[in-house]
C-alpha positions in Angstrom: -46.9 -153.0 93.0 -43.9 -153.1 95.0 -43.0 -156.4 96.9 -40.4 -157.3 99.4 -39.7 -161.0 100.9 -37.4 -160.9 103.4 -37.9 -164.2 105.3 -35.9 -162.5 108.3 -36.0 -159.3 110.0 -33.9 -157.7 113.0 -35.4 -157.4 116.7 -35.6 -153.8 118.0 -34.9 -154.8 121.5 -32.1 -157.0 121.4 -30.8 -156.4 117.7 -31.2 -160.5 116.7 -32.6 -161.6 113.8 -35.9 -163.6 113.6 -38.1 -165.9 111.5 -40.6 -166.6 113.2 -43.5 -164.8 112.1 -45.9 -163.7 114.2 -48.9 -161.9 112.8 -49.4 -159.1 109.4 -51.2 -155.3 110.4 -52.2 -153.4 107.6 -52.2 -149.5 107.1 -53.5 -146.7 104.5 -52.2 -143.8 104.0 -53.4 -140.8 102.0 -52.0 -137.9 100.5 -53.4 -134.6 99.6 -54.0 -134.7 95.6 -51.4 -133.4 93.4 -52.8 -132.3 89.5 -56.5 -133.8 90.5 -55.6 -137.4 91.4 -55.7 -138.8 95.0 -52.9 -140.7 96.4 -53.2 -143.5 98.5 -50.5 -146.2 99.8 -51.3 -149.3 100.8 -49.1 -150.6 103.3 -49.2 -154.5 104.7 -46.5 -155.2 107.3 -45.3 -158.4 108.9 -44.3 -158.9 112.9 -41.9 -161.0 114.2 -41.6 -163.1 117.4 -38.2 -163.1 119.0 -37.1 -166.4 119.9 -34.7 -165.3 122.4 -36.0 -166.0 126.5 -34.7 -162.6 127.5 -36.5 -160.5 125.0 
């Protein structure tokens, strides 16, 4: 399993970083299966708050 722990993350909007975390979403994806096996990625996001009043 691959991990990341970034404890910050850039705001699309107005291109700031943020730590306050807001909420996690998770998604599955699945591929077609390759020599008889069944891919499937498991994907668990994070979203963050912008603390900025104009965003």
């Amino acid at each position: 399993m691959y991990r990341v722990s970034k404890s910050t993350a850039i705001i699309p909007d107005c291109l700031k970083p943020s730590r306050k975390l807001h909420s996690y979403y998770s998604r599955k994806f699945r591929d077609l299966p390759t020599f008889g096996k069944n891919c499937i990625i498991y994907l668990r996001s994070r979203k963050y708050r912008c603390l900025t009043e104009h965003c």
